[in-house]
C-alpha positions as CSV (number, residue, x, y, z in Angstrom):
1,X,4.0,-34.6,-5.4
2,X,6.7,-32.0,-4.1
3,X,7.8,-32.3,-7.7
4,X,4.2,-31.3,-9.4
5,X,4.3,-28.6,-7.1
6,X,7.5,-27.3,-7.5
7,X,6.9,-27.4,-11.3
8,X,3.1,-25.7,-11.4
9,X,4.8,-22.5,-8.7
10,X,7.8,-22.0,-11.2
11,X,5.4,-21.9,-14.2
12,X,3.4,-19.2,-11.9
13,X,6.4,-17.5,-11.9
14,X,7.5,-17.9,-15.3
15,X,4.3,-16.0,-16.5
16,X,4.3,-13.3,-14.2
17,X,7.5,-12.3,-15.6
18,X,6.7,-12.9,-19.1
19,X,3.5,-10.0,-18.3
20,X,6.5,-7.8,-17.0
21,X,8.3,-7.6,-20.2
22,X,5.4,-6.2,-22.5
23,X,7.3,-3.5,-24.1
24,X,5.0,-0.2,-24.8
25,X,5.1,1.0,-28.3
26,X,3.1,4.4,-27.4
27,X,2.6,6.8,-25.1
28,X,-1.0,6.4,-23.8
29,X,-3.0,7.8,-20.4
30,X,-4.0,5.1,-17.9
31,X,-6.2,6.4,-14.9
32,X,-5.3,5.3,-11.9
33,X,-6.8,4.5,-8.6
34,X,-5.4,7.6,-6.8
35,X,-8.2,9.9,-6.0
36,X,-7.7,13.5,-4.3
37,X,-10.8,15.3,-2.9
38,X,-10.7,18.0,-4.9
39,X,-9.1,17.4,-8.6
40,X,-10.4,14.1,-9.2
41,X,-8.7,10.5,-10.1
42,X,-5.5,10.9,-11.9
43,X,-4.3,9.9,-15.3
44,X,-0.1,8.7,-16.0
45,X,1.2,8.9,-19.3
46,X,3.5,5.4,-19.5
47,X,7.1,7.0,-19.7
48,X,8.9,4.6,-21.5
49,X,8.0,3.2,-24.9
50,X,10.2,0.9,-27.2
51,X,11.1,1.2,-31.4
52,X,12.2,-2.2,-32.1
53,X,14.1,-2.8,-35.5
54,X,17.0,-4.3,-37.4
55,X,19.2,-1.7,-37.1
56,X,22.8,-1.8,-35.2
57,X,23.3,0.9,-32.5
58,X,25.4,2.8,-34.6
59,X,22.7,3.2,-36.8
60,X,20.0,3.9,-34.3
61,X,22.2,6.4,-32.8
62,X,21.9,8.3,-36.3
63,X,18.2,7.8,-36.7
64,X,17.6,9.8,-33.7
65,X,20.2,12.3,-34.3
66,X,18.6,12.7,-37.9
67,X,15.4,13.0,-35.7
68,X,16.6,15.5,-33.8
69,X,18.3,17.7,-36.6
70,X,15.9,17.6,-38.7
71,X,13.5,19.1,-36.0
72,X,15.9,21.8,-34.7
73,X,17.7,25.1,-35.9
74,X,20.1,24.4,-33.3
75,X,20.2,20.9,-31.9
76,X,23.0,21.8,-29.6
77,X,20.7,23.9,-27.8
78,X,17.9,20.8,-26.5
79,X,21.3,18.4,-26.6
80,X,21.7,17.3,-22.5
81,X,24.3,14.6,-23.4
82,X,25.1,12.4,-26.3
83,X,27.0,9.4,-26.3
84,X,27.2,6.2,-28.1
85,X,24.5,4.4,-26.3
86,X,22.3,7.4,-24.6
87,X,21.1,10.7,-26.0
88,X,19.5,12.8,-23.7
89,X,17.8,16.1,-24.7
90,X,15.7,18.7,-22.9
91,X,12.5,20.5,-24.6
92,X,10.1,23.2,-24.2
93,X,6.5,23.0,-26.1
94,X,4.4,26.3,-25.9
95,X,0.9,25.5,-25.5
96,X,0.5,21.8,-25.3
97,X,-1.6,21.3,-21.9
98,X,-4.9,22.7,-22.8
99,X,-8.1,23.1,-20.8
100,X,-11.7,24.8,-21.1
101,X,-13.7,26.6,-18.3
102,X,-16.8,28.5,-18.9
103,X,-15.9,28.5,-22.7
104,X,-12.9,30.0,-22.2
105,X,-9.3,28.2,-23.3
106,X,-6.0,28.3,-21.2
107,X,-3.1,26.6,-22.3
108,X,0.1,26.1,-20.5
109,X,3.6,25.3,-21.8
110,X,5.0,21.2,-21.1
111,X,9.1,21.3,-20.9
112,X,10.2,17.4,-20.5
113,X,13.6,15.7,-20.9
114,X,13.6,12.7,-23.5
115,X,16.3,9.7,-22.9
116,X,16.8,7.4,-26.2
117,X,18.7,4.7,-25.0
118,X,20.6,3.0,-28.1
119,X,21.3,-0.6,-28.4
120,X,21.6,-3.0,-31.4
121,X,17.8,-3.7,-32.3
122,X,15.7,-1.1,-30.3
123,X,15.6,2.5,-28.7
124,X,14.3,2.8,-25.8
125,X,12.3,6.2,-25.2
126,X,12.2,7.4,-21.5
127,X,10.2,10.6,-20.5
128,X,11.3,12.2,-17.4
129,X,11.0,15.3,-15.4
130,X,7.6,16.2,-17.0
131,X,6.7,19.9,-15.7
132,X,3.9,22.3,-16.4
133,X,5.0,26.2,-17.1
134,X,2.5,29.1,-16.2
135,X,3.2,32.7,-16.0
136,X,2.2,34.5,-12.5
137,X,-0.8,36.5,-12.7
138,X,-0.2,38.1,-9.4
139,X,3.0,39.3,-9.9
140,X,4.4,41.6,-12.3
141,X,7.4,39.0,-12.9
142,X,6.8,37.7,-16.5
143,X,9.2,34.5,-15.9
144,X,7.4,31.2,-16.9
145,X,7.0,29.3,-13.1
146,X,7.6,25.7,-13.5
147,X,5.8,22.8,-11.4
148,X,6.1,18.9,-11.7
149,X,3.3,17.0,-13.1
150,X,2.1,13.3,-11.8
151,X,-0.2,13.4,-14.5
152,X,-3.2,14.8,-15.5
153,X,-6.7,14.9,-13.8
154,X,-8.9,13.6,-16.4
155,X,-11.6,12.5,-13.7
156,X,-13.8,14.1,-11.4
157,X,-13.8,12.8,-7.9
158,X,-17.4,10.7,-9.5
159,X,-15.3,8.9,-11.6
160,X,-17.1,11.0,-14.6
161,X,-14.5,12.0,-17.2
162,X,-14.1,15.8,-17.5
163,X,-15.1,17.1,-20.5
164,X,-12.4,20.7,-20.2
165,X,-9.9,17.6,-20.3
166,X,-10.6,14.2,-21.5
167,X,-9.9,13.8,-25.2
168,X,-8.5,17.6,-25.2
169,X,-5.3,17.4,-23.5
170,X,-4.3,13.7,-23.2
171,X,-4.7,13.2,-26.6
172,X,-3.0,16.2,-27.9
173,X,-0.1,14.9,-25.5
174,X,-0.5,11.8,-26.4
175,X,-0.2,12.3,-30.4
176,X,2.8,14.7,-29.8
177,X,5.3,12.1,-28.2
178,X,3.5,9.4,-30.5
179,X,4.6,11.4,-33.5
180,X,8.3,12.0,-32.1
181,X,8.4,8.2,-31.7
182,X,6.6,7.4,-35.6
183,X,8.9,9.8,-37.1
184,X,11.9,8.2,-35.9
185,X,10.3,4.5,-37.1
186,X,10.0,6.3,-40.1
187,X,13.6,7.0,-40.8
């Protein structure tokens, strides 16, 4: 009997790790239960997503310096570190959080840092330090002011999805990391 029960708890455990280990291959919004009175339920992008190939290290390692090359005038600039099994870079996109309010369209400017870890088979893509960038209007100081993000609010407080947001902003966020990652695939 101990035995039948010892075997059924370690096949429990077994699968919860196995449903751990599902490796994201894009970036996608997920609301989540955490509601604030105001603003609504909010959304997380998944920050890590996996490219899974044949390649060695060495020649993931190019792939993404390709990437990042090919997408630059001056690499060096958006270059944090780079080393055998890590690159780490550091961009700015103008206009990528959108929203609409009484017909009118704001944008604001998303600067992010991007880790591709580099091993022999897969890169791992980590998004980190996610912040939004808006210029003052109270102030006649014309420097971009930079806040974290959690997320984004793409519910109102009724669970309703808000229509200034949902399938505005996460998707155009959404499509821009997915294309970073498909164009790397690609190479």
């Amino acid at each position: 009997m101990q035995y039948l029960i010892s075997s059924i708890l370690l096949l429990f455990v077994l699968n919860i790790n196995a449903q751990e280990t599902v490796k994201s291959k894009e970036f996608k919004y997920t609301k989540t239960n955490e509601k604030t009175r105001f603003l609504g339920y909010l959304s997380t992008l998944n920050n890590v997503v996996y490219i899974d190939n044949d390649a060695s290290s060495e020649e993931n390692h190019k792939k993404v310096m390709d990437h990042i090359k090919s997408r630059y005038e001056y690499p060096e600039d958006i270059i944090l570190s780079n080393d055998s099994n890590e690159i780490v870079i550091q961009e700015q996109i103008e206009s990528l959080v959108t929203t609409v309010s009484l017909g009118v369209e704001n944008s604001s400017d998303m600067k992010y840092n991007f880790t591709f870890n580099i091993v022999d088979g897969e890169i791992k893509c980590t998004l980190s330090n996610i912040q939004l960038g808006n210029i003052p209007i109270l102030s006649n100081d014309y420097e971009m002011e930079w806040t974290d993000s959690p997320g984004l609010y793409l519910h109102r407080t009724s669970g309703k999805p808000r229509k200034t947001m949902l399938g505005i902003t996460d998707l155009k966020i959404e499509n821009h990391f997915n294309t970073l990652i498909k164009s790397i695939e690609s190479l």
